[in-house]
Each structure stands twice: as C-alpha cells, then as structure tokens.
C-alpha positions in Angstrom: -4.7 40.3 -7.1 -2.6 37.5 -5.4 -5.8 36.1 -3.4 -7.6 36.1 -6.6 -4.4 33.7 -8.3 -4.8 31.7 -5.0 -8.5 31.1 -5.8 -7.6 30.0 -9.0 -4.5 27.8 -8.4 -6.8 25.9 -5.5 -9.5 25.5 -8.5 -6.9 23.8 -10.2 -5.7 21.6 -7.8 -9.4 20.3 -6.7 -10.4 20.0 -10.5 -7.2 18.5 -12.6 -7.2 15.7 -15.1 -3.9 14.1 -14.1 -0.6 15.1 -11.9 1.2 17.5 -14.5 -1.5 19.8 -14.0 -1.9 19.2 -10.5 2.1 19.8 -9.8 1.9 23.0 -12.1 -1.0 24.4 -9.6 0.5 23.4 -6.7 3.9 25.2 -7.5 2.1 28.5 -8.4 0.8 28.1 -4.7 4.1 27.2 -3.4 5.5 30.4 -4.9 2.5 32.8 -4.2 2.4 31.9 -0.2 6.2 31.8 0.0 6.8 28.7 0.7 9.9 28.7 -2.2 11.9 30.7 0.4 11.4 28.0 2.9 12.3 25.2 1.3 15.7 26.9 0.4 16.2 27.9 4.0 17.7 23.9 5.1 17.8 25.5 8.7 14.8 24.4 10.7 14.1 23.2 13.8 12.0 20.8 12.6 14.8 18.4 11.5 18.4 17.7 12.5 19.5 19.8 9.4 23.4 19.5 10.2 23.5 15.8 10.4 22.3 15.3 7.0 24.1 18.4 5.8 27.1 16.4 6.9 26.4 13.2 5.6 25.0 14.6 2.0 29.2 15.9 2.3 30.5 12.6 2.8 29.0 11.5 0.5 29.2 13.4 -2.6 33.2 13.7 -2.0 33.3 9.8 -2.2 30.8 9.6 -5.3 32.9 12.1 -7.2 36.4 10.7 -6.1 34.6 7.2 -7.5 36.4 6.0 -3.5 34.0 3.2 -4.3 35.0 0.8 -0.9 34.9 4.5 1.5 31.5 5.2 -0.1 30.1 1.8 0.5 31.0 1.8 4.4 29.4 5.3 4.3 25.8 3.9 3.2 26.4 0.7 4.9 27.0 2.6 8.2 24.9 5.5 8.2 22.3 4.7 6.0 19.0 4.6 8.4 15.1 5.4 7.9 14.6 8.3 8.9 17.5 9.9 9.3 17.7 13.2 11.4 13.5 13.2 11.6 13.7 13.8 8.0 10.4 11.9 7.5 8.1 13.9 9.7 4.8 14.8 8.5 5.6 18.5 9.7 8.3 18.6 7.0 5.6 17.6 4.3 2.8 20.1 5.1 4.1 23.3 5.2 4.5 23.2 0.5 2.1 20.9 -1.4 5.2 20.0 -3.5 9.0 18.9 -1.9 10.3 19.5 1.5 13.2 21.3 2.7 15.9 21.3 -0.4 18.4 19.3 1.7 16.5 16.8 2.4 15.8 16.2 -1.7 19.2 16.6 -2.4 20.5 13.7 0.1 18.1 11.4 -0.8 19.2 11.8 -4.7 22.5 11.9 -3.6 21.9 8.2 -1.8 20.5 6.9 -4.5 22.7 8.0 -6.9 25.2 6.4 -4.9 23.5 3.1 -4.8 23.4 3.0 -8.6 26.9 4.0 -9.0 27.7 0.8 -6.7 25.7 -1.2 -8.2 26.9 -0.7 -11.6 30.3 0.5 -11.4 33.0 -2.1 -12.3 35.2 -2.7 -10.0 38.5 -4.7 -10.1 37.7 -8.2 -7.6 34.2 -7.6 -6.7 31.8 -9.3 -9.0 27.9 -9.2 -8.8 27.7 -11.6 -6.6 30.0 -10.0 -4.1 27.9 -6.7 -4.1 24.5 -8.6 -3.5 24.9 -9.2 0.2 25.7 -5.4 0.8 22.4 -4.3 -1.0 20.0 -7.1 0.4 21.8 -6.1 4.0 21.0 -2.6 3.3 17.5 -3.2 2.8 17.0 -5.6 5.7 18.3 -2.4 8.0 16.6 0.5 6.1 13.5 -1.3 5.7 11.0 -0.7 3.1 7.4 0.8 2.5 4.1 -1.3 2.2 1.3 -0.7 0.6 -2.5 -1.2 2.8 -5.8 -1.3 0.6 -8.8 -1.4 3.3 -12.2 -2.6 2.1 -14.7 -0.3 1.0 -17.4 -3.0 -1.3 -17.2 -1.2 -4.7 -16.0 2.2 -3.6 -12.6 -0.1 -3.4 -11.7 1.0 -6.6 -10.8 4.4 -5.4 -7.6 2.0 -4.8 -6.8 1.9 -8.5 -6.6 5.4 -8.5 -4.0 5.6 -5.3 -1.7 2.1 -7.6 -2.1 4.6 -10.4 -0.5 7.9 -8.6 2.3 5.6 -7.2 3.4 3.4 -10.0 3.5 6.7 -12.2 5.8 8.2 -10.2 8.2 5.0 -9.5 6.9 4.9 -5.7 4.5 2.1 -5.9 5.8 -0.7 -3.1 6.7 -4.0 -3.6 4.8 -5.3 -0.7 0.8 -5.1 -1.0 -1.8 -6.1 1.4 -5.6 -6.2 1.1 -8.6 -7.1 3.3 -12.3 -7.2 1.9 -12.6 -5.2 -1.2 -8.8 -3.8 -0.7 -7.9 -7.8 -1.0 -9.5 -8.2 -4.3 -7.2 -5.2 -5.7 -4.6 -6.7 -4.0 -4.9 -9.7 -5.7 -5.4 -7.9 -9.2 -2.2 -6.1 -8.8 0.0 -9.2 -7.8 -0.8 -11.1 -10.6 -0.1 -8.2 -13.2 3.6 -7.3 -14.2 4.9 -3.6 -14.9 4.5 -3.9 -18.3 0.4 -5.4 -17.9 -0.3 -2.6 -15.1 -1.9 0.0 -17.8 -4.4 -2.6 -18.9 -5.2 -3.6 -15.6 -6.0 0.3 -14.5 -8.3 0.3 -17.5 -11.9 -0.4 -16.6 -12.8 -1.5 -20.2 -10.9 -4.9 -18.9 -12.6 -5.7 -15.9 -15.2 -8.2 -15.3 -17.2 -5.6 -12.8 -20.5 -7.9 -12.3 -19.6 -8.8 -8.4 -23.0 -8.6 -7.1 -26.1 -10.8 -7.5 -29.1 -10.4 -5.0 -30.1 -13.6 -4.0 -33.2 -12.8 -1.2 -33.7 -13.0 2.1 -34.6 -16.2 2.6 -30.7 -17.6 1.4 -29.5 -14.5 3.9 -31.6 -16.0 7.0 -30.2 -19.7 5.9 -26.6 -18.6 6.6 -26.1 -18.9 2.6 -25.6 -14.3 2.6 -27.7 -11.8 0.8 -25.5 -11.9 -2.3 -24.4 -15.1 -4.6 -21.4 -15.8 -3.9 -20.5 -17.8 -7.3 -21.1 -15.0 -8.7 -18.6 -12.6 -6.9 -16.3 -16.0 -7.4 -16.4 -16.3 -10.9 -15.6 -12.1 -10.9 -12.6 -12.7 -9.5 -11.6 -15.5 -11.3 -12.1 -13.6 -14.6 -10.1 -10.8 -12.8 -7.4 -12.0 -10.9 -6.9 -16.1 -12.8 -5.5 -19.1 -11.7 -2.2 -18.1 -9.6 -1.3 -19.7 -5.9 0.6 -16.7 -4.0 3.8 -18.7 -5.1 3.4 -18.4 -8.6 2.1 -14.6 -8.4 4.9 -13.7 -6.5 7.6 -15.8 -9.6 5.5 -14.0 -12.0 5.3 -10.1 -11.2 8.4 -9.8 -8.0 5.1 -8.4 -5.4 4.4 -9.7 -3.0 0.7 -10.3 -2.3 -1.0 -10.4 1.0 -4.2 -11.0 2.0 -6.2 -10.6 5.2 -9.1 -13.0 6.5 -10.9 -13.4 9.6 -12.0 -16.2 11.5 -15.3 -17.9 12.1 -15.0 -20.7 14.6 -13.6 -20.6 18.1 -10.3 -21.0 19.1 -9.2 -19.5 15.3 -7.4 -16.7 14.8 -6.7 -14.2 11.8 -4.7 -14.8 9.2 -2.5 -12.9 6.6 -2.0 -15.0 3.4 0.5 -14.3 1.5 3.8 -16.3 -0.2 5.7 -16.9 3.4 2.1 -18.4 4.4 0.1 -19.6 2.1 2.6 -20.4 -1.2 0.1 -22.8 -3.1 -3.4 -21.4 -2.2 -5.5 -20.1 -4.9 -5.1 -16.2 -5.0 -8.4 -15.8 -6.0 -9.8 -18.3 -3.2 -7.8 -15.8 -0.4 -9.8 -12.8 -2.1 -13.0 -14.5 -1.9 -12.6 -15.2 1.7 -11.5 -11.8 2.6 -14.4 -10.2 0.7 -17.0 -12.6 2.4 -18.6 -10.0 4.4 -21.0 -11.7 7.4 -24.8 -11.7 6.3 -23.8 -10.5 2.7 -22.0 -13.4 1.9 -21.2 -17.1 3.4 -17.9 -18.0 4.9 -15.3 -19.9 2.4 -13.2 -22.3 2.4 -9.9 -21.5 1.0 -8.5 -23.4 -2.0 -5.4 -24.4 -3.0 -3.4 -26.3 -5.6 -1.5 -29.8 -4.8 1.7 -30.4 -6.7 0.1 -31.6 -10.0 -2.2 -28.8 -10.6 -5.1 -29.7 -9.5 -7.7 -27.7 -7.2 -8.9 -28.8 -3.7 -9.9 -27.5 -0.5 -7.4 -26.1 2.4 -8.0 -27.5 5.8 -11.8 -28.2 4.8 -13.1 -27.7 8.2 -12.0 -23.8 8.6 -13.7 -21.1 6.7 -13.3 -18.0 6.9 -15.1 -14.1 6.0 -14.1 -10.4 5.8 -10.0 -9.4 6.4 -11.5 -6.2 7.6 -13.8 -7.4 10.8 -10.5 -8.2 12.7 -7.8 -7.1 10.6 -8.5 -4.4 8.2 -4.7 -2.9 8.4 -2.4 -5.9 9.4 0.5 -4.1 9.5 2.3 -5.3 12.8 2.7 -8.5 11.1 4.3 -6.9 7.7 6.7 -5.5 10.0 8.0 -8.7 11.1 7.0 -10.4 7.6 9.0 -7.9 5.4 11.0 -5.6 7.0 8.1 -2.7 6.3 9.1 0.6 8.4 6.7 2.7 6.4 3.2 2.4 5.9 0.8 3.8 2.7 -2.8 3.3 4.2 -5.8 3.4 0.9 -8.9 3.7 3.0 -11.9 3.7 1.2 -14.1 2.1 4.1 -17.1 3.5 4.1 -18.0 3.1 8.0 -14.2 4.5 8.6 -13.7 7.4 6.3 -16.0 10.0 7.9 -14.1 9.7 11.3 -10.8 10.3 10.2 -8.5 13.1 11.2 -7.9 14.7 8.2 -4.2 16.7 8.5 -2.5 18.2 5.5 -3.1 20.0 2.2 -5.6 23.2 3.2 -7.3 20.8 5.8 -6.2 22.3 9.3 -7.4 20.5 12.8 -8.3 23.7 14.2 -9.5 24.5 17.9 -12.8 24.6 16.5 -12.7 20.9 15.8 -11.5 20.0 19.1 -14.9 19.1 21.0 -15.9 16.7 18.0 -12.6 14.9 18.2 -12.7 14.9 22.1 -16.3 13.8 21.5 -15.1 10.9 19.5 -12.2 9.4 21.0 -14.8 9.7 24.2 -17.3 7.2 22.0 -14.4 4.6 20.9 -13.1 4.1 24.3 -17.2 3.1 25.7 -17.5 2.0 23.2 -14.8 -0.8 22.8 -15.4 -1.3 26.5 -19.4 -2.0 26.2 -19.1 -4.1 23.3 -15.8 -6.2 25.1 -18.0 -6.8 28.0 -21.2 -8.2 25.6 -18.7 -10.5 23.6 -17.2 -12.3 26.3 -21.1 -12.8 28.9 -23.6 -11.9 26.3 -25.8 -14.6 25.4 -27.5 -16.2 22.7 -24.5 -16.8 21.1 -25.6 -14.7 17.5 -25.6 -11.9 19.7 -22.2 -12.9 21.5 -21.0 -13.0 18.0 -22.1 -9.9 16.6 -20.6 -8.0 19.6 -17.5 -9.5 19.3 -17.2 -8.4 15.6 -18.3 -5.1 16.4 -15.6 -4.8 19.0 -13.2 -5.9 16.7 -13.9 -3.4 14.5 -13.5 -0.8 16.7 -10.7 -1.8 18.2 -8.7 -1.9 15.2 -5.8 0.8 13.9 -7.4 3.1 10.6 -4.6 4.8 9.7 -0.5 4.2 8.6 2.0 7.0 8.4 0.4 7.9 5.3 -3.2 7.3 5.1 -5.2 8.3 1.9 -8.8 8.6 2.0 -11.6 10.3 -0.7 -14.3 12.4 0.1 -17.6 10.8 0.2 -20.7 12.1 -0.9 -24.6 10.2 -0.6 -23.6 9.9 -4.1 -21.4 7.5 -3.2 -23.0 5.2 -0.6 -25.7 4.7 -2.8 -23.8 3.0 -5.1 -21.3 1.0 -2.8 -23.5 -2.6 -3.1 -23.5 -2.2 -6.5 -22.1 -3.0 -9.9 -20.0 -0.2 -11.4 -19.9 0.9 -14.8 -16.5 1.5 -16.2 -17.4 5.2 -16.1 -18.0 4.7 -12.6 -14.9 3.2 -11.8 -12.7 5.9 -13.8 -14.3 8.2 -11.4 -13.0 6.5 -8.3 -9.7 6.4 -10.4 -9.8 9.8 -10.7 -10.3 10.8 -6.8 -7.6 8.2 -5.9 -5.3 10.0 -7.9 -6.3 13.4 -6.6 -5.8 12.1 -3.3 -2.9 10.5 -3.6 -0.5 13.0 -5.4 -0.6 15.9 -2.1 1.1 12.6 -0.4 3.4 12.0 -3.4 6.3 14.2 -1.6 6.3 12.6 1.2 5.8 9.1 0.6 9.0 10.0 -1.8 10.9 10.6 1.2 10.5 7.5 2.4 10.4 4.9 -0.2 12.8 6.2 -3.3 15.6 4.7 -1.1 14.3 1.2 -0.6 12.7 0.9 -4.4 16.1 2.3 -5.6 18.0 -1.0 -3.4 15.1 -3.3 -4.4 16.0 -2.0 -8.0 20.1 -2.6 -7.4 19.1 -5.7 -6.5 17.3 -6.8 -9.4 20.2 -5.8 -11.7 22.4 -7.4 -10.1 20.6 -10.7 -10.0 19.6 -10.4 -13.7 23.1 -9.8 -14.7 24.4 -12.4 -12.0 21.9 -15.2 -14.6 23.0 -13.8 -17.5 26.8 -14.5 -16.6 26.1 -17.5 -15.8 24.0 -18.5 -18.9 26.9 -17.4 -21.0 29.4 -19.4 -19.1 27.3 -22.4 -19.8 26.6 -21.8 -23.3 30.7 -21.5 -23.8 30.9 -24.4 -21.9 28.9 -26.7 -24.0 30.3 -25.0 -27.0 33.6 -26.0 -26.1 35.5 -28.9 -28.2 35.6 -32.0 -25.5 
C-alpha cells in the first residue's frame, strides 16, 4: 500500500503544473519515507547542531527583550555563511522539502531580527546611523549569484530557473550570463520586479534570433547565421540600456561574459564596475557570437550625449562560454558572492554532469563511467594544451586552443541546475522557438529548480533579507530628506 502512494507522489513530482503541487507531493514523500522524524531530530552529525542551538538562544532572548544594541553586536559578531556547516548539500538531500528544523528556525530567527533592526525606532539612531551596520553585514556574510550558461535556444530553460526563484523571494541580485545565458541575463537586468511577469511570458518576446545565411558568408569569416538579425532580436528584447542605466533602473546587477579573439587579449566580464556605458545589448551580442556561427563584434557604447559608437574599435570579441562560461572567481572579488546558483543548459555540458540529489544516487555502479571520464578531461586538456601552444597552421592552433578552453573550464557552482535532454531537444537548439516551445523550457526550469529551492534558501534568505533592510532604509533615508526640503522651502524667509 505505502509503495503504491510512493509511486504516485513521484508521478506527481515528475508531472506538476507549478510548485504548490510539487511541495504538496514532495511532503507526502517526506512523511511516507520518514524523513518528518528526521528533520525534528536537530541532533546530527552532519552539522554542528549545538552552536546554532546556542546562538538561535541568544538570539531570540534579545529579540523578545527588544535589547536592540545587545542584539545588534550579536548578528554583527556571529553572523557568518555557513555557520556550523549548516549549508552542506548532505543537509539538503536526505527530504525533498526543508532541512533539519533548527536550522529553519535560526535562519527566520536572523532575519526576523534584521527587520526588527531595521525598522524599530530607536531613541539616537536614525536611518542613516543603521546603514553602515547592514551594508557591513553584507560585505562579511556575502551574498548569492546567479550563473546562466549558454545553451543557443535551449537557454530558455533559464526563464524557467528566474521563474522558481523570484516566486519564492530567492532570486539574487547579482546575475551573470555567457552566450545564450548572457542574452537572459541581459533581459532580466533591464526589467523591474513589478515588469518580471511580462518578461516570463513568451507572448512578449521577439523569438526570430536565427537567419541562415549559407556557407559561402560562413567560409568568409562573416558566420553561418545573420548576425543583424540576432542583433535586432535583442534590441527588441533587451532596448537601449548601458549597464549603468540598467543597474539605476531595476537594483541588478548585470554581468556579462565575452571572450577574446586577438592575441595578447584576455576575457572579460562586463558588467556596471566594468563596462558602465556600454550598450547592454552590444555585450549580449558579443557573448552570443559563437565562432563559425556568427562573426566577432565589436562592443558599443554610449558617449555622454546619447549617442551610439564603437568601444575600442580594434577589439572584437565572440562566445562568454569558450573561455568563461561560469566566471565566478571574479564575482567573488566583484561582489562579495560566497554562493553560487549554476542554470546550465549547455548542451555539450549537460550530459556529463554528476547528477546528486532528489532520487538520483551516484551509485557504485556508476563509478567506472565517472572514473572513465575524469580519465578523458585530464588527456584530454593535456592533448589539446600541447596542440594550442606548437600546432600549426594557425586555424588549427586556434581551434585547439578553444577546445582546450572549454575543457578546462568549471561546469558547476554549489548549486547547479540542469534539465534533462532528449533528441527532442537538440534538434531544435539552432532554431526559432515558438512561444509554446519556450513555455516548455519554462516549465522544466521550474521543475528543476524547486528540489533546490530548500537549499538555495539556506543560503540566500539572509543576504536578500540585508539587501532588503537596506533598501528601506535608503528609501526612507530620501524620503526624510525630501520632506526636510519641502518644509524648508515652505518656510516664511
């Protein structure tokens, strides 16, 4: 009787519409393989359960005594990533939904606490005293980012994995994109909270990216595909913003990976600290420029009247992904990131990933295939090294050193979410979707983002809770000072 419930729950899971469903599914299962019991046991061995016992103590007795300055140099001193290996992936495998009950009840405990700083009144301390303690806070705890990989037009299984997140509040303030990943990217930076549902709604997108353009143009350097039109696609999609302005416009900040094409160039993340007045749209082109498929660009910018014109016109660039599909090292020093959510929808990528979590199991079975391959990337990267540095002519110099760089690189972030391709699928990856298409992507994205939803909770809803402190703090911080001016100029002189 209970393995027939199982088979239905799992059916469930694999087949629902949206995350109410899926959560309802996934508790049944939670409660029919006893895994209830063991998130109410905090003791575990998998986590230093006392230490955040204790501090969860601390501080709910200063919350509920309102002790506001004791409760401030509690989060100030002990509030770390991490804390007690509360963020391993162990923690977030064992139930599809939650972790250990302690852990959920200290991080709404710290966030609670945050908001009750933030918006307590107290006597002295004005808005603008408690902003340094929050923007501090956040400079030590660090905060999630957000990694869309490229993919061509399977890319829009990244809507789907925006969609899961901003639903649930977890969706990061930092996003970067390379090749397809930078094109959603760029969408997403340029659209505020309040536009997000009409940007998630295929009905609204220009989806004509590709345009066969022959052979001939693709021997002639000029790639396979025409590029005006994948550039006039994501001008219709993305507009006229430089990083600067999408940044002042929607609080994310964009970033945007592209790779080099002449010698003694190296890759480059654009992004507002970068790149403040280039053409968003211009970075997403680039990044999408795939080698043979289409020709390198040059980015674009804006000069201080308006007006559009080339950035360092003798550089061009092509695909974020060839050297730097996931640029996270340089988010880490960029942003503070100490978590990364990986969407990787690459098609040359997804088949090789270790797949850990939900009923997926690296059993001993599977270890001669994953021997087998790690076995194949090392030769691998070591052949193709060799060619790209004494290989000659130099197209074949060139296409081992892209190669190498592609194997070479890091897949994968602490959370990496990835769909489950079919043939259906790679037949249709050079093509132009139809929205039916693209709410199908949607669709997986979500599915496979919400088994991660627990986890990634752990680890962001204390830095989007002091990004969100902050923002209140500043808005009310303008508002005083609007109303001091406007009493000021109503004053009699």
């Amino acid at each position: 009787m209970t393995s027939g419930k199982i088979r239905k729950f799992r059916k469930m899971l694999s087949e629902a519409p949206n995350y109410e469903v899926w959560k309802g599914a996934a508790l049944e299962l939670d409660f029919l393989e006893g895994n209830v019991e063991w998130k109410e046991d905090f003791v575990s061995d998998l986590y230093h359960y006392e230490l955040i016992y204790d501090r969860l103590s601390s501080l709910r007795q200063y919350h509920q005594q309102k002790d506001y300055e004791r409760l401030k140099r509690a989060l100030r001193e002990g509030l770390h990533h991490d804390l007690g290996n509360m963020g391993s992936a162990a923690l977030y495998t064992r139930s599809r939904v939650g972790t250990k009950h302690l852990i959920e009840e200290y991080i709404t405990e710290v966030c609670e606490s945050l908001d009750f700083l933030c918006d307590q009144p107290v006597a002295g301390v004005s808005d603008e005293d408690k902003i340094p303690f929050f923007r501090d806070t956040l400079t030590s705890y660090g905060r999630p980012a957000l990694l869309l990989s490229g993919g061509a037009t399977l890319g829009m299984f990244h809507l789907g994995v925006i969609k899961a997140l901003w639903e649930r509040g977890l969706l990061p303030q930092v996003i970067a994109g390379s090749s397809a990943g930078a094109v959603i990217a760029a969408m997403l930076g340029v659209h505020t909270d309040a536009e997000i549902p009409e940007m998630l709604n295929p009905d609204n997108h220009h989806l004509t990216a590709w345009k066969y353009s022959g052979v001939v143009n693709a021997l002639k350097g000029q790639g396979l595909m025409d590029q005006a039109q994948l550039r006039a696609c994501l001008r219709a999609n993305i507009g006229e913003f430089t990083f600067e302005e999408a940044f002042q416009r929607t609080g994310r900040s964009i970033n945007i990976s592209v790779s080099p094409v002449q010698a003694h160039q190296k890759a480059r993340l654009l992004c507002g600290y970068t790149a403040p007045y280039q053409l968003v749209w211009s970075g997403a082109l680039a990044s999408a420029a795939v080698p043979g498929i289409f020709p390198p660009v040059t980015l674009m910018k804006k000069d201080m009247h308006g007006n559009e014109l080339p950035y360092m016109p003798r550089l061009q660039f092509v695909d974020g992904s060839v050297v730097s599909d996931l640029p996270i090292e340089r988010l880490m020093h960029l942003y503070d990131v100490n978590f990364t959510i990986v969407s990787q929808a690459n098609p040359h990528v997804v088949p090789f990933l270790n797949r850990m979590g939900d009923d997926e199991k690296l059993a001993l079975a599977g270890l001669p295939f994953h021997l087998f391959k790690s076995e194949m990337q090392f030769h691998g990267r070591g052949v193709f090294d060799y060619l790209r540095k004494r290989v000659r002519p130099e197209l074949l110099r060139q296409v081992a050193g892209q190669i190498y760089a592609i194997m070479a690189q890091r897949y994968s972030g602490d959370v990496t979410i990835a769909p489950h391709y079919e043939l259906r699928h790679y037949r249709r990856m050079l093509s132009n979707p139809d929205p039916a298409f693209v709410r199908q992507l949607i669709l997986e994205g979500e599915r496979a983002t919400w088994p991660k939803i627990s986890m990634i909770r752990a680890h962001g809803k204390i830095s989007k809770t002091l990004e969100r402190c902050i923002a209140r703090l500043r808005d009310r911080q303008k508002r005083h000072k609007a109303e001091l001016r406007l009493i000021s100029s109503t004053e009699p002189v």
